[in-house]
C-alpha positions in Angstrom: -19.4 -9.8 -6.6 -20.4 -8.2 -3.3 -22.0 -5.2 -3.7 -20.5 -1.9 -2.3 -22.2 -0.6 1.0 -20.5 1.9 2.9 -19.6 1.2 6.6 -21.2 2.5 9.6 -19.4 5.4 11.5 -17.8 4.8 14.4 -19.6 6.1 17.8 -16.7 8.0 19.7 -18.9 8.9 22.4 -18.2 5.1 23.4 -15.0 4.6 25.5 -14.2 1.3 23.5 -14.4 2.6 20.1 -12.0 5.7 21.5 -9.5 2.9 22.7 -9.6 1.0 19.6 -9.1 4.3 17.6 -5.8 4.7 19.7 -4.4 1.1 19.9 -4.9 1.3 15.5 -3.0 4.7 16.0 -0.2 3.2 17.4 0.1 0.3 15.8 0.3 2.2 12.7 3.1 4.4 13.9 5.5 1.5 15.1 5.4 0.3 11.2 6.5 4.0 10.0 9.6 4.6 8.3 9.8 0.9 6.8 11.5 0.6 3.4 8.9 -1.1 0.4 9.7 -3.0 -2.3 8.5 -3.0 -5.9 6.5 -6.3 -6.4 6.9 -7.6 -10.3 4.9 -10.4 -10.9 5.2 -11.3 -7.4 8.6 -11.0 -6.9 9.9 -8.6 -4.1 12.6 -6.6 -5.6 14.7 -3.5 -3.3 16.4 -1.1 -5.0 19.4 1.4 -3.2 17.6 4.1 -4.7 14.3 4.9 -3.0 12.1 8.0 -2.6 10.4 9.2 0.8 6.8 9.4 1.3 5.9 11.8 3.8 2.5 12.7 5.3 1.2 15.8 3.5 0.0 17.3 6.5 3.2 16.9 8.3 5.9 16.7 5.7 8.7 16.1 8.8 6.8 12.5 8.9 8.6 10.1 6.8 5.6 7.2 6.1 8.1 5.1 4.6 10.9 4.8 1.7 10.0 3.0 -1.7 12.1 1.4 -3.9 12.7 3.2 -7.4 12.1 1.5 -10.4 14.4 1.4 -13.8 13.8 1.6 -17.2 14.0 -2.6 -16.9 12.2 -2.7 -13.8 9.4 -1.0 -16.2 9.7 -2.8 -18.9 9.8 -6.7 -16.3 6.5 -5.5 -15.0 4.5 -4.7 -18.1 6.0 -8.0 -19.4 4.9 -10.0 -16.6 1.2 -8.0 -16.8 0.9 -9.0 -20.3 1.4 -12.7 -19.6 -1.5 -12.2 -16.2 -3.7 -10.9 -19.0 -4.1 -14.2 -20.5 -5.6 -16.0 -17.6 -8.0 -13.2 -16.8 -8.6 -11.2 -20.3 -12.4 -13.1 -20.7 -13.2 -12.9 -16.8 -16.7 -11.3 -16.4 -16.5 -8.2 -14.3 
């Protein structure tokens, strides 16, 4: 395991780190709005009914739209996490 170190801030007194922060910025907002699946023991699956997730400080934003899960969309994922316990129930931590 690697142990946890926190990262170094960022210098924006430096005219590359500014430009980096902006090219991340915008590469972030040309992937808003996007429509997420649920993932069930791997499997992508998209519902017609989704729910908006909006940025909190600007509830206008729409981050993206995720799919909703049913009572058998529930009941397929704890299925399938039951069955991944048995390969990693006696894994160290």
């Amino acid at each position: 395991m690697i142990p946890y170190k926190h990262e170094p801030f960022t210098d924006f007194s430096n005219k590359d780190n500014i430009e980096a922060y902006y090219q991340a910025l915008a590469k972030v907002e040309q992937e808003l709005g996007q429509t997420y699946p649920l993932i069930i023991n791997g499997e992508r699956i998209f519902t017609d009914d989704t729910t908006r997730s909006y940025n909190p400080s600007n509830r206008e934003e729409t981050i993206g739209y995720v799919s909703k899960a049913t009572q058998e969309h529930a009941k397929q994922a704890v299925e399938a996490a039951k069955e991944a316990f048995e390969t990693w129930r006696n894994v160290a931590p």
